[in-house]
C-alpha positions in Angstrom: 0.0 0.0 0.0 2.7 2.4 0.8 4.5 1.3 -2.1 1.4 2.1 -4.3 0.9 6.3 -2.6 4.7 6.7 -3.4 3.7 5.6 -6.7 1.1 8.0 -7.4 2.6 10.6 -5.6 5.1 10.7 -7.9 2.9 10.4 -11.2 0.5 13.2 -9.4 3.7 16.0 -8.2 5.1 16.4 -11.7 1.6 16.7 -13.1 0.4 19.3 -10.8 4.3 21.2 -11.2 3.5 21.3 -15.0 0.2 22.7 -14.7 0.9 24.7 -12.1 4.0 26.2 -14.7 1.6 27.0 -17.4 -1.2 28.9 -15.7 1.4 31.2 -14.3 2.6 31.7 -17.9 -0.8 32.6 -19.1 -0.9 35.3 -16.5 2.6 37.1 -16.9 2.3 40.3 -18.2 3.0 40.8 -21.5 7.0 41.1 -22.1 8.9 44.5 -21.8 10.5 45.5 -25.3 12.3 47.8 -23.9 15.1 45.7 -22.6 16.3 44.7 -26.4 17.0 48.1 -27.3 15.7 47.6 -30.5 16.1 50.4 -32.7 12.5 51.3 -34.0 12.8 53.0 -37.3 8.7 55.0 -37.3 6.1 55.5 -35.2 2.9 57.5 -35.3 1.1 59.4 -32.3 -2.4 60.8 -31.9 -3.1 63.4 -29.2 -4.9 66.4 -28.1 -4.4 69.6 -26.2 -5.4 72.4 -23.9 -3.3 75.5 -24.6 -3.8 79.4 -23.3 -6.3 80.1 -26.0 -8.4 76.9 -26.6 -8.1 73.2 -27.4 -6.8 71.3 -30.2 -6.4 67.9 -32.0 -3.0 66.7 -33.8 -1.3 63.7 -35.4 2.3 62.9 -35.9 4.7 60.8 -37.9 8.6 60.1 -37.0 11.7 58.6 -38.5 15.0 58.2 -36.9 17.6 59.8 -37.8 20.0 58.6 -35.6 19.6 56.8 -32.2 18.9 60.4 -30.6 17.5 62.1 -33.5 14.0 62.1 -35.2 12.6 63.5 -38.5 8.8 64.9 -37.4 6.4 65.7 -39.5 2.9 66.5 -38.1 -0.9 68.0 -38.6 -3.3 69.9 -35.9 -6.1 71.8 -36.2 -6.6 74.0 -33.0 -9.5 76.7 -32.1 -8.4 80.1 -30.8 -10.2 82.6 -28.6 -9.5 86.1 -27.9 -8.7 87.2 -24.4 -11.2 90.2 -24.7 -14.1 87.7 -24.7 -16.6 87.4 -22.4 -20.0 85.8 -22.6 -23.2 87.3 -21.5 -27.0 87.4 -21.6 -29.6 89.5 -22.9 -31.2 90.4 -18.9 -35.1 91.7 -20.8 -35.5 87.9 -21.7 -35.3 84.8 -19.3 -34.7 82.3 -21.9 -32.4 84.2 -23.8 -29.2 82.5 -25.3 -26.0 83.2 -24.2 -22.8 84.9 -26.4 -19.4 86.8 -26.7 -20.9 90.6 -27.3 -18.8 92.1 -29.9 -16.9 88.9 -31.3 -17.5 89.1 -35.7 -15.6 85.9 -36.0 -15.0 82.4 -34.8 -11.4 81.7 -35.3 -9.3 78.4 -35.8 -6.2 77.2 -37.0 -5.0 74.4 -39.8 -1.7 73.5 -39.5 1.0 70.7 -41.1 4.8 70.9 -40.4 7.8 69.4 -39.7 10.8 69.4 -37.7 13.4 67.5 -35.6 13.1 66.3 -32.3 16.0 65.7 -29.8 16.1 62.9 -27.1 18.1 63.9 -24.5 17.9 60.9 -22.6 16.5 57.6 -22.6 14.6 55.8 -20.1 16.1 52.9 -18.7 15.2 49.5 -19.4 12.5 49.3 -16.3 10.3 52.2 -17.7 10.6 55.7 -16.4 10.7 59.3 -18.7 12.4 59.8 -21.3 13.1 63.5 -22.2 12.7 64.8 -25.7 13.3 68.8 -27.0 11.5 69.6 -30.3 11.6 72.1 -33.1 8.4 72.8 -35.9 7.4 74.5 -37.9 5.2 75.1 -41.5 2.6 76.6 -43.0 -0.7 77.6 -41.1 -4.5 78.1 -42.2 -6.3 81.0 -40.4 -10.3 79.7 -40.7 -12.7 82.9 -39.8 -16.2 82.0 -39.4 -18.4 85.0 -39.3 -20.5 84.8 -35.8 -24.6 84.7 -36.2 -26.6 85.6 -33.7 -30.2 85.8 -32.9 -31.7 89.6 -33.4 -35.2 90.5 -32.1 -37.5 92.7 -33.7 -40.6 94.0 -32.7 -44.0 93.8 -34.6 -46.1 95.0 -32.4 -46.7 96.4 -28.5 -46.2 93.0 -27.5 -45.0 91.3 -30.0 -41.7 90.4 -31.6 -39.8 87.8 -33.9 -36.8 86.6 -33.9 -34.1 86.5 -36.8 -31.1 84.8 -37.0 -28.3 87.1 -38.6 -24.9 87.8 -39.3 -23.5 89.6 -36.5 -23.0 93.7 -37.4 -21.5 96.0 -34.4 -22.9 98.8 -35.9 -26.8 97.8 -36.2 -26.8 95.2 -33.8 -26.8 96.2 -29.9 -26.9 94.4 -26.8 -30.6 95.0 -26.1 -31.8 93.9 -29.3 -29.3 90.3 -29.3 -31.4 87.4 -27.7 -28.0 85.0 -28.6 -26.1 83.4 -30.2 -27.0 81.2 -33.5 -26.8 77.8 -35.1 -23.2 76.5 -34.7 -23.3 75.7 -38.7 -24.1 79.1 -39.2 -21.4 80.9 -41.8 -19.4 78.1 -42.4 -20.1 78.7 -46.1 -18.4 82.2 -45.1 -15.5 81.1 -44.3 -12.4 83.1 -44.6 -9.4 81.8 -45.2 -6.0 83.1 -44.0 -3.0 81.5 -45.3 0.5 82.1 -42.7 3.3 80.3 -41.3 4.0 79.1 -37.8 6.5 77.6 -35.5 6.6 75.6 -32.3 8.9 74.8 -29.6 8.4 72.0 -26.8 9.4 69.7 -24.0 8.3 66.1 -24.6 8.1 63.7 -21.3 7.5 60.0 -22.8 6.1 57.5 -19.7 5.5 54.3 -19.6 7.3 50.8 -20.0 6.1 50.0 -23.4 8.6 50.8 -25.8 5.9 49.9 -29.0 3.5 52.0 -27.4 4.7 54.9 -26.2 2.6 58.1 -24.3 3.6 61.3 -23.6 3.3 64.6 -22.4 4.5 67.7 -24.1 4.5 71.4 -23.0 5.8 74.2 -25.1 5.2 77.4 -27.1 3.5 78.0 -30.5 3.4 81.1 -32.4 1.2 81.4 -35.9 1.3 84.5 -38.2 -0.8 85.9 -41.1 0.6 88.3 -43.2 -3.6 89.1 -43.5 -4.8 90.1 -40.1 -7.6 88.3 -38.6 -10.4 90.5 -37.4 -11.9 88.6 -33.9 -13.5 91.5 -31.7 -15.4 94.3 -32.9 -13.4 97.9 -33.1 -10.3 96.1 -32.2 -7.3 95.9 -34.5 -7.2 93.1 -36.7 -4.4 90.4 -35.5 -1.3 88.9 -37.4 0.4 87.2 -34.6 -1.3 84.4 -32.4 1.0 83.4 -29.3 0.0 80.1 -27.5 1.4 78.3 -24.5 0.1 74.6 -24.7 -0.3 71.0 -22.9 -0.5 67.6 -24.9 -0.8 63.9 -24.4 -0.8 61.6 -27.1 -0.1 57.9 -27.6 1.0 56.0 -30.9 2.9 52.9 -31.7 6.7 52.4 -33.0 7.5 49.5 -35.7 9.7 49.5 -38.4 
């Protein structure tokens, strides 16, 4: 009898050992590529950002130059807001609509580039940050979408209707704007204002992943139209646009 539990004990013990072994390997996280230091040769990002004036999306393509160095080339579109603006409310009407008093345009940004970015150091084969500087720049799209609002009229002692209109500081006053319009209104308006611009940033990749990188950028972009952009009502029309901005995107590296 003894004879016979040794027996199975030792048919059962490696069995259990090799299933034991390959439940663990289903479960291990999925393998670092970092440690190979594999050069990747491209890699793509998507992202999106806040900056002092608005929001914007952006997409990016890289080669390497070198192992430090990387040939960028990139496309963003990003809104832009005057710092004069402030939105309000008509006070004679409870259900009124609210808008930026005095703004004649809705103004936004097209932009494609390229540039070089610099790694300053690379993260170590655990994960960490890995420091980047970058340099851009290209040609730049000012869209100007006249702004529509709603204008009241009366017909009568106690009556009134309601037109929607392009917006006209010198016929249209405060009392008479019950808000703003349709958010497609004079996109067949558009202006368009063709420039150049240039960026600067910081770039702070995370993350263990070396095929999947994230990261977050912080730097300066300025655009300029030789045409100046009108924005707000009796001010003077602008040719440079100065942003401060804060990214994250994420992408993939192959060859």
């Amino acid at each position: 009898m003894k004879r016979y539990r040794a027996s199975l004990a030792l048919i059962l013990i490696p069995l259990f050992l090799l299933l034991g072994h390959r439940s663990i390997a289903q479960y291990q996280p999925e393998p670092d590529s970092l440690p190979d230091n594999v050069l990747l040769e491209k890699q793509w990002a998507l992202g999106a950002l806040i900056h002092t004036n608005g929001w914007g999306l952006k997409f990016r393509y890289g080669k390497n130059r070198t192992a430090l160095r990387l040939w960028m080339w990139e496309a963003e579109y990003s809104t832009y807001k005057s710092a004069k603006e402030i939105r309000v409310l008509n006070p004679y009407y409870t259900d009124s609509k609210s808008y930026i008093y005095g703004k004649v345009n809705s103004v936004s940004f097209l932009r494609a580039g390229t540039g070089l970015q610099y790694i300053l150091n690379r993260k170590p084969y655990w994960g960490g940050v890995q420091l980047s500087i970058l340099w851009m720049g290209g040609v730049s799209i000012g869209l100007a979408k006249p702004m529509y609002l709603y204008i009241i009229y009366p017909i009568g002692q106690y009556e009134y209707e309601i037109k929607e209109e392009r917006y006209d500081p010198e016929n249209h006053f405060a009392e008479d704007i019950y808000g703003r319009g349709s958010l497609l209104a004079g996109v067949l308006e558009l202006n368009f204002h063709p420039g150049i611009y240039a960026r600067s940033g910081l770039e702070f990749e995370f993350g263990n992943k070396n095929r999947r990188p994230k990261a977050l950028e912080v730097g300066a972009c300025l655009d300029f139209s030789p045409i100046g952009i009108p924005i707000m009502a009796y001010n003077p029309k602008q040719n440079l646009f100065l942003t401060l901005y804060l990214s994250f995107t994420f992408g993939k590296r192959y060859n």
